[in-house]
C-alpha positions in Angstrom: 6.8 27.6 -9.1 9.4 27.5 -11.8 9.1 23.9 -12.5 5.3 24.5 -12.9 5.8 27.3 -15.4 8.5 25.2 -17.2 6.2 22.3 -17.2 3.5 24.4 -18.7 5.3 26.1 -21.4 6.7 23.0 -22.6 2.9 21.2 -22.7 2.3 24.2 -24.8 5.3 23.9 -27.0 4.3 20.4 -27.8 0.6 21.4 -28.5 1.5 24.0 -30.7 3.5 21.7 -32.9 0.9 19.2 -33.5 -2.5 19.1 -35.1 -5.8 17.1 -35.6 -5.1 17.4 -39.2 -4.2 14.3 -41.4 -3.3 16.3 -44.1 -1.9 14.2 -46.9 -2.6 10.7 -45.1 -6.5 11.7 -44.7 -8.3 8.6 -46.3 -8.2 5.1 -46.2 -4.8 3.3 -47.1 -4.0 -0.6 -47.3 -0.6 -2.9 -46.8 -0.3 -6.6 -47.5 3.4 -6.9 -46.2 3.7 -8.3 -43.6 0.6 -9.0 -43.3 -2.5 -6.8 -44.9 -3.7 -4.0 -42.5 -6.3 -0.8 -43.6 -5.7 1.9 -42.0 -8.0 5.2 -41.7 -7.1 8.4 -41.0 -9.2 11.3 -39.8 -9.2 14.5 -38.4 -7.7 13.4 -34.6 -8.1 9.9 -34.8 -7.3 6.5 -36.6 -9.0 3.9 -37.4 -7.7 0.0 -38.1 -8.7 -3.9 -37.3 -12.1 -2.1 -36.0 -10.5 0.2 -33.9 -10.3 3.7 -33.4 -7.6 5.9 -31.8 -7.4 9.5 -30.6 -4.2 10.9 -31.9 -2.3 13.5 -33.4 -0.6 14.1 -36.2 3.0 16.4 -36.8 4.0 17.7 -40.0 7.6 17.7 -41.0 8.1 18.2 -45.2 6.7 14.5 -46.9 6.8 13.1 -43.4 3.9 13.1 -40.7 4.3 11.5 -36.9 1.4 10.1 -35.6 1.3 10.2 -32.0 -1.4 8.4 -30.2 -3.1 9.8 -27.4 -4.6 7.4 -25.7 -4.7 3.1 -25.5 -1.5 0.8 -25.1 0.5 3.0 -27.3 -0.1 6.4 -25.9 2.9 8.6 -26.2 4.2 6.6 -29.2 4.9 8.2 -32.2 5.1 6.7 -35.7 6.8 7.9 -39.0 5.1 7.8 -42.3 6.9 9.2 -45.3 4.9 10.3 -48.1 6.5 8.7 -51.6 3.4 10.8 -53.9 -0.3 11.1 -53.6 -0.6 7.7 -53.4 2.1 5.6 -51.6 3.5 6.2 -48.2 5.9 3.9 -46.0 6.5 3.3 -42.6 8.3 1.2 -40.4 5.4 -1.3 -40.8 5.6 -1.4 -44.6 4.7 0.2 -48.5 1.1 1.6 -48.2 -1.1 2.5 -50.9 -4.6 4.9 -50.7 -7.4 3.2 -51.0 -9.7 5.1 -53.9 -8.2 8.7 -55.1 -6.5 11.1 -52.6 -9.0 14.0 -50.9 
């Protein structure tokens, strides 16, 4: 019974840290390097190469983990650091928002 109750209060614990909000990345944002990519985000989900994922999204100062919750990368999380309204990077390059930020 105790593992059960430990189990459960850390699934808790881990859903109350996260969020289907993009925040700052909501919108459309594009890198060329290494090789051009769009990516979308949206309230629970991404979009890119046509697409879409169910994840969620952890807000820590400029920086935002996006954790995907289902496909071949379930459980993995990704960085992106917020430069200004416009820029962000992440382990997969310098992106830029497509059109003006939300």
């Amino acid at each position: 019974m105790f593992r059960a109750l430990t189990i459960t209060l850390a699934a808790l614990a881990l859903a109350a840290c996260s969020t289907e909000n993009p925040g700052a990345l909501k919108g459309t944002w594009t890198v060329t390097e290494p090789f051009p990519v769009t990516v979308t985000f949206r309230a629970g989900e991404m979009e890119t190469m046509g697409t879409t994922k169910k994840i969620s999204y952890k807000h820590e100062g400029n920086t935002v983990l996006v954790t995907y919750r289902e496909g071949a990368n379930k459980g993995s999380t990704f960085r992106y650091a917020l430069i200004d309204a416009n820029t962000m990077r992440s382990d997969s390059g310098t992106f830029h928002r497509v059109g003006n930020a939300p």
